[in-house]
C-alpha positions in Angstrom: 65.4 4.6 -48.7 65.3 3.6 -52.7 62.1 4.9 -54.2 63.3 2.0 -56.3 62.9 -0.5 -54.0 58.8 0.5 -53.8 58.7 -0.6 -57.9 60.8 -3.9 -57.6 58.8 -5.1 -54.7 55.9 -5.7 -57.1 57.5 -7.6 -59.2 57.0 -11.5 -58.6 59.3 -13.7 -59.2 56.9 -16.5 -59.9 54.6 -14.4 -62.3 58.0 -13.5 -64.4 58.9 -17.3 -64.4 55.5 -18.2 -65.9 55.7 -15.4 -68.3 58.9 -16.4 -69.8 57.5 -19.7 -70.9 54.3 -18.4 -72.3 56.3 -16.2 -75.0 56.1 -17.8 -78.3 58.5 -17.8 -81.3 55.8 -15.7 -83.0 56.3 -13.1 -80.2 59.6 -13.2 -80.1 60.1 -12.7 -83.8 57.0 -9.7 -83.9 59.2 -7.6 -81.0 62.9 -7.8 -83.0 60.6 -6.7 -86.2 59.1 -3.4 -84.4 62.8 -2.9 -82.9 64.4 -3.3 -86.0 62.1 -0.6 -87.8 63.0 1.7 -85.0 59.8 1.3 -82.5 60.6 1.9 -78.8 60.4 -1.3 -76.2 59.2 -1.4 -73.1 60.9 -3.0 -69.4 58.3 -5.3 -70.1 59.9 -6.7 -73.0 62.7 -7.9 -71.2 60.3 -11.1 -70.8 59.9 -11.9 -74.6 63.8 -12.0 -75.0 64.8 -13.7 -72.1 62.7 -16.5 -72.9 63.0 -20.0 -74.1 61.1 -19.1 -77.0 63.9 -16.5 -77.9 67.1 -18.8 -77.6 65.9 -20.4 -80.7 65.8 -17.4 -82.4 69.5 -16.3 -81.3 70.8 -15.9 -84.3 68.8 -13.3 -85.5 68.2 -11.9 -82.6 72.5 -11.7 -82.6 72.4 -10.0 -85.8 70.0 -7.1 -84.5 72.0 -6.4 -81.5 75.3 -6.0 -83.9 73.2 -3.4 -86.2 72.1 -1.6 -83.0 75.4 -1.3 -81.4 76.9 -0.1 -84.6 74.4 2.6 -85.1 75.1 3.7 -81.8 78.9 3.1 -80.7 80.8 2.5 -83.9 83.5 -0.2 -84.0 84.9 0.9 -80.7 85.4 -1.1 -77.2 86.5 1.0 -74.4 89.1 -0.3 -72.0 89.7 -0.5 -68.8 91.7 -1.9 -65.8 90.5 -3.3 -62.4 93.3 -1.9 -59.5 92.3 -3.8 -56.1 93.4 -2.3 -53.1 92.0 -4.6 -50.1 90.8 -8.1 -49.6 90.1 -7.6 -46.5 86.1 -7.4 -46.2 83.4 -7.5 -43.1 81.2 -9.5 -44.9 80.6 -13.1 -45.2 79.0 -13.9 -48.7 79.1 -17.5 -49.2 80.4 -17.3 -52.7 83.1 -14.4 -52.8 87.0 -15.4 -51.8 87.0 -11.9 -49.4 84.3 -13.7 -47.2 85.9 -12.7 -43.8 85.6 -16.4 -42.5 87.7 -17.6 -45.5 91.2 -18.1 -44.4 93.0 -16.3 -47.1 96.1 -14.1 -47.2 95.1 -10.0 -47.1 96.2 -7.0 -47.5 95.5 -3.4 -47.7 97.9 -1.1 -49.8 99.0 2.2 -49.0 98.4 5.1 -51.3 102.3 4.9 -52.1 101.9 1.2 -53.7 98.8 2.2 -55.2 100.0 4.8 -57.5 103.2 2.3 -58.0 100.5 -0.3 -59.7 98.5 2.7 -61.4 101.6 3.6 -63.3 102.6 0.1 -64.2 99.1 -0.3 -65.8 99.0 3.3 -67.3 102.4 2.2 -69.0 100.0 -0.3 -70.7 98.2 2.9 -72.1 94.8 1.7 -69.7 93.5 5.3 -69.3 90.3 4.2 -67.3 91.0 3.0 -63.9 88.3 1.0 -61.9 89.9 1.0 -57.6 88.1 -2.3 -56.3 88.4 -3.4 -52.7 86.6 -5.6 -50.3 83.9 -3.9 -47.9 85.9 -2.9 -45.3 85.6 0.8 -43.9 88.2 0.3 -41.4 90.9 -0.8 -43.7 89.8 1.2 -46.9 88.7 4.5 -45.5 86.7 7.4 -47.1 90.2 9.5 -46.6 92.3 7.0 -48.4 90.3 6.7 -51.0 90.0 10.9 -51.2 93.5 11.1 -51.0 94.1 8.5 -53.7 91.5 9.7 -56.0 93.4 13.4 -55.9 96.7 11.7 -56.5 95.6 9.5 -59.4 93.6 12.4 -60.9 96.2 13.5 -63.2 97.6 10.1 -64.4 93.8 8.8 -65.3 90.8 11.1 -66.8 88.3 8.6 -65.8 88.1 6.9 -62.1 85.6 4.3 -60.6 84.9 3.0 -57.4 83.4 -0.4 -57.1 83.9 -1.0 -52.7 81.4 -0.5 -50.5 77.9 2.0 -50.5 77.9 5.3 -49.0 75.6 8.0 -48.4 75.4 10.7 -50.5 77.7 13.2 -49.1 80.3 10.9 -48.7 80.1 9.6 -52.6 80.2 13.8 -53.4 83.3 13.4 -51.5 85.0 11.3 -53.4 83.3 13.0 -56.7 85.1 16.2 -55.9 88.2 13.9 -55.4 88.4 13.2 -59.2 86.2 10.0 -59.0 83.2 10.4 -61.6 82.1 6.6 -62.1 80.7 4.2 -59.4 80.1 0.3 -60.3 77.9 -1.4 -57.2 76.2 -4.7 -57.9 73.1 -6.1 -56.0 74.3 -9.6 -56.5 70.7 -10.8 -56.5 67.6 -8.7 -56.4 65.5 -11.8 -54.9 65.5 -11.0 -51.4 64.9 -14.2 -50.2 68.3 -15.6 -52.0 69.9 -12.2 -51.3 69.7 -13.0 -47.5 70.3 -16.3 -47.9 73.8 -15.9 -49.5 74.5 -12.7 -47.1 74.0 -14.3 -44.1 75.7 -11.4 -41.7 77.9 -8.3 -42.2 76.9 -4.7 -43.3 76.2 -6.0 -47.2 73.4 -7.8 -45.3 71.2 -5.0 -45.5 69.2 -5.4 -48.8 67.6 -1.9 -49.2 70.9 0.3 -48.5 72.4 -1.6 -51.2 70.0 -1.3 -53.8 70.0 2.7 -52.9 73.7 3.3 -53.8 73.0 3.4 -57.2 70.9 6.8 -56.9 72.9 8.1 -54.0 76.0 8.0 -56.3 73.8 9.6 -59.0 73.0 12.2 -56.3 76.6 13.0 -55.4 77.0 13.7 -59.4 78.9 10.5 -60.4 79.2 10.5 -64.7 79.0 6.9 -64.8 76.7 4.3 -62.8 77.1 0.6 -63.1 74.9 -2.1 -62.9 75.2 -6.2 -62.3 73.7 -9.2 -61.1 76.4 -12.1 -60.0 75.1 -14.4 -62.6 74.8 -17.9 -61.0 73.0 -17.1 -57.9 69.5 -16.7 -59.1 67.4 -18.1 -62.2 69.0 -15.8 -65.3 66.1 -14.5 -66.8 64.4 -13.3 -63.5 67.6 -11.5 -62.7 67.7 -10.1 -66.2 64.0 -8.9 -65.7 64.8 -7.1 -62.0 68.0 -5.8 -64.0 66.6 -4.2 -66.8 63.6 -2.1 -64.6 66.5 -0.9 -62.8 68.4 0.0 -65.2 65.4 1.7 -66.6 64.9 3.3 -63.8 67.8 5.1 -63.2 68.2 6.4 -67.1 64.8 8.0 -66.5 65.3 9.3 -62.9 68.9 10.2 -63.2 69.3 10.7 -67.1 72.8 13.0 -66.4 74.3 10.0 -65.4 75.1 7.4 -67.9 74.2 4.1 -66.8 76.2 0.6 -68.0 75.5 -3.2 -67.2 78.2 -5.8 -66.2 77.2 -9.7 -66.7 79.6 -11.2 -64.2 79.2 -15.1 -63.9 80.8 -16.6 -60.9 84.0 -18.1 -60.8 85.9 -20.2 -58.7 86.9 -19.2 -55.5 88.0 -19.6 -51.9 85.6 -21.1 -50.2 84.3 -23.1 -52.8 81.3 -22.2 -53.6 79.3 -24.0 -56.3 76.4 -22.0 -58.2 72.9 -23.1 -57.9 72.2 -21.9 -60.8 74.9 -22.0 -63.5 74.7 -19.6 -66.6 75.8 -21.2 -70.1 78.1 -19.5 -72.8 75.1 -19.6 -75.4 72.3 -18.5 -72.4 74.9 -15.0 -71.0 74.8 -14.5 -75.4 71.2 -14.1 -75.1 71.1 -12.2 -71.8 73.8 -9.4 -73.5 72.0 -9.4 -77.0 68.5 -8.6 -74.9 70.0 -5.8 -72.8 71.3 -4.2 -76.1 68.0 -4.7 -77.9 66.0 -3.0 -75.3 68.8 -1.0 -73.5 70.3 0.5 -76.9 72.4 3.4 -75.5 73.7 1.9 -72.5 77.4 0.6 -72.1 77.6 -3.5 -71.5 80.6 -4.5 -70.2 82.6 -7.8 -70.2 85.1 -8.6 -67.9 88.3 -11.2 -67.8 85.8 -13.5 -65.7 84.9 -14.7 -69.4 87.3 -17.0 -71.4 89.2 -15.3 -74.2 87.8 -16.9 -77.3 83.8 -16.3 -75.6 85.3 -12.7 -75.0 86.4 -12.2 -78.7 83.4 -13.7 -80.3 81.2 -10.9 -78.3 83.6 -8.2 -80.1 80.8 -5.9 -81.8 77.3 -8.6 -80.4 76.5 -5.6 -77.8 79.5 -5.1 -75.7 81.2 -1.4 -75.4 83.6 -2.2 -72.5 86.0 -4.8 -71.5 88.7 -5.0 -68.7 92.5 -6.6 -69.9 95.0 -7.7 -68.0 93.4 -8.3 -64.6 94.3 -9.2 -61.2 91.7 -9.8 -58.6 94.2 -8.9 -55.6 96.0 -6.0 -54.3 99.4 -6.2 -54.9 98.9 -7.7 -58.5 100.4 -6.3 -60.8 103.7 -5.4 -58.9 105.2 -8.5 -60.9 104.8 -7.2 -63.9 108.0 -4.8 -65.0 107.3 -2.6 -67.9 109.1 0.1 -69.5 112.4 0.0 -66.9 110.2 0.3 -64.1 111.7 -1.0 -60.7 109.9 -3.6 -59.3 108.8 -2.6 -55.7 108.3 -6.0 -53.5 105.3 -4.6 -51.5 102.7 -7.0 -52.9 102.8 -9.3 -49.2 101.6 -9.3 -46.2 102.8 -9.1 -43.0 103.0 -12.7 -43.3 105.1 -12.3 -46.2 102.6 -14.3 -48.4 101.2 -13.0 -52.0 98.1 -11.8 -50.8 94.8 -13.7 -52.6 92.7 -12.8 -55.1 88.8 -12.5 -55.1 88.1 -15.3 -58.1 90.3 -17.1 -60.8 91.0 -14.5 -64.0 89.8 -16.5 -66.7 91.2 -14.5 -69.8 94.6 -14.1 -68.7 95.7 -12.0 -72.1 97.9 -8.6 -71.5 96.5 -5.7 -72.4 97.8 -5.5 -76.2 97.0 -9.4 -76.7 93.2 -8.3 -76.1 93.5 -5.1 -77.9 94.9 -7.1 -80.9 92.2 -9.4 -80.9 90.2 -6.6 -80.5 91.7 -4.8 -84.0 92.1 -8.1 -85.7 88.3 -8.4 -85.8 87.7 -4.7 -86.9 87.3 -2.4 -83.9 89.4 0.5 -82.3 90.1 0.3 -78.8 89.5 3.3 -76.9 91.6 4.1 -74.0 90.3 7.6 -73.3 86.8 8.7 -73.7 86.8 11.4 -71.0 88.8 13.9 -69.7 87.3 16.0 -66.5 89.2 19.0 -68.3 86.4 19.1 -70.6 83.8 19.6 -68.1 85.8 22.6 -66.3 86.2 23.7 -69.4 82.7 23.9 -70.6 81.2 25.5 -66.9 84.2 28.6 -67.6 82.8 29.2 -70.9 79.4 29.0 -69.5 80.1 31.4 -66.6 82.0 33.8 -68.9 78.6 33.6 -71.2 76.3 34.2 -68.0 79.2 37.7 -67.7 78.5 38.6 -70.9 74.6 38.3 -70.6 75.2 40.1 -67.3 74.0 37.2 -65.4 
């Protein structure tokens, strides 16, 4: 059970709601003053700059969070790459395309076709590789996952996982593998909604989810993500269950470095229509907050977000974006690069392209974002990890514990 779960049950939704219209402009503008001189915030604070009262102060409230995230990550955005592996899932969330009642083409790739499409996107110099999948045990098993986490190991120094939770000793599992980073979202942390849009499968089960998080830290994972599928739930309550989370785990699991994804929903099979749609000008606000209070942790933006939204967050907050997506397994197998033979495994057994879990909106290749990326002043990153170093530093600590006689 989450310990977390004891310290977000106390929260109240309706109290927050209130709160966030009682902040004034005068508030708003006192709290980027003491974070500008260098004072520390509190969770609390999420409130002030979340509110109403703070969406009329975007601007400056923009120019703070570029200062902060120059101090603290230079011109650089990280890239990475999204490799999906299954669609088929055992849940039925109304709003994702892998619902299991959605009649959709699926697929499951072997670990052959899965290192084909890891090399086609490592040709595109992606050096951190996130393996997605729909929840489905029985078709994405722990051992396929193992086994492809060992073969991919040497092509990528960084691996995620973003499929379904797992206890601990299964996550340390994978960790040994060569996996180091785990993404898990809880979607919605308003359990009422949360039940509402998970009407029946495994994901039903609010309080495993929400665990995951520190079962991954546990099993020793270097990199914990963090998301609410924006559109489900009023924005600023989910940004204020978000950020004590987030908290949370950078106080109770400080080895692990903890990131936020803002994910707003996107069309997909099954049609579902948001209850409670996110603007471009209200997900600025929500990223410029998380950096003001959160200043050390990554914020990524994926290719959910149009291009020119994308490229006008360059250097507002944001550390990490995905390029050159596709959202179902079998994806990238159209693309040829560098001579490579095309390999015609991306159907089913129907023979049918298998579908995708929502509609890409940037649809850029990799060096189209990464130009946008320069043209505005920032390096990309493609590699800002390598396990080596790790194994390197426990030898020279072990030969320091032989020469202390430890």
């Amino acid at each position: 059970m989450s310990p977390f779960h004891e310290i977000i049950s106390l929260l109240d939704s309706a109290r927050i709601k209130i709160d966030h219209q009682d902040v004034t402009t005068g508030q708003v503008k006192a709290l980027l003053e003491s974070i500008g001189s260098g004072d520390a915030s509190r969770s609390e604070d999420i409130s002030v700059l979340v509110s109403p009262a703070a969406g009329e102060l975007l601007e400056p409230m923009a120019r703070l969070a570029k200062t902060v995230t120059l101090r603290r990550f230079g011109r650089t955005i990280q890239m990475y790459a999204p490799l999906y592996i299954s669609n088929h899932c055992s849940n039925s969330c109304v709003y994702c395309g892998f619902n299991v009642h959605n009649k959709v083409n699926r697929r499951t790739s072997n670990r052959e076709e899965i290192l084909s499409e890891a090399r086609l996107i490592k040709n595109q110099h992606i050096s951190q590789l996130l393996l997605v999948s729909g929840e489905c045990p029985a078709e994405v098993s722990l051992d396929l996952l193992e086994a492809t986490a060992r073969g991919l190991k040497g092509m990528f120094p960084s691996l995620s996982i973003e499929v379904y939770p797992m206890d601990t000793p299964d996550y340390a599992r994978l960790y040994q593998a060569g996996i180091d980073g785990l993404a898990i979202y809880q979607e919605t942390y308003d359990q009422n909604i949360y039940s509402m849009v998970h009407p029946a499968g495994p994901k039903r089960d609010y309080r495993y989810r929400l665990g995951a998080p520190e079962r991954g830290a546990a099993a020793g994972f270097r990199q914990i993500g963090l998301g609410s599928l924006l559109g489900l739930n009023d924005w600023r309550v989910e940004s204020h269950y978000l950020m004590h989370h987030a908290a949370y785990l950078m106080k109770h699991h400080w080895k692990s470095q903890i990131s936020v994804s803002f994910p707003r929903l996107r069309p997909a099979a099954g049609g579902y229509s948001p209850e409670f749609p996110v603007s471009d000008r209200e997900l600025v606000q929500m990223i410029c907050a998380f950096r003001l209070m959160l200043p050390d942790a990554g914020l990524v933006l994926s290719t959910r977000e149009p291009a020119e939204l994308r490229d006008n967050l360059i250097g507002l907050g944001i550390t990490k974006m995905s390029a050159g997506s596709k959202t179902a397994p079998g994806g990238y197998l159209d693309r040829l690069d560098n001579n490579i033979d095309k390999i015609d495994n991306n159907l089913n057994e129907q023979g049918q392209p298998a579908e995708g879990q929502f509609n890409v909106c940037d649809d850029r290749t990799v060096e189209e974002v990464a130009q946008s990326i320069r043209s505005k002043g920032y390096d990309t990153v493609w590699k800002d990890w390598d396990q080596g170093f790790e194994k390197q530093n426990e030898n020279q600590g072990q030969n320091i514990n032989k020469e202390n006689g430890k």
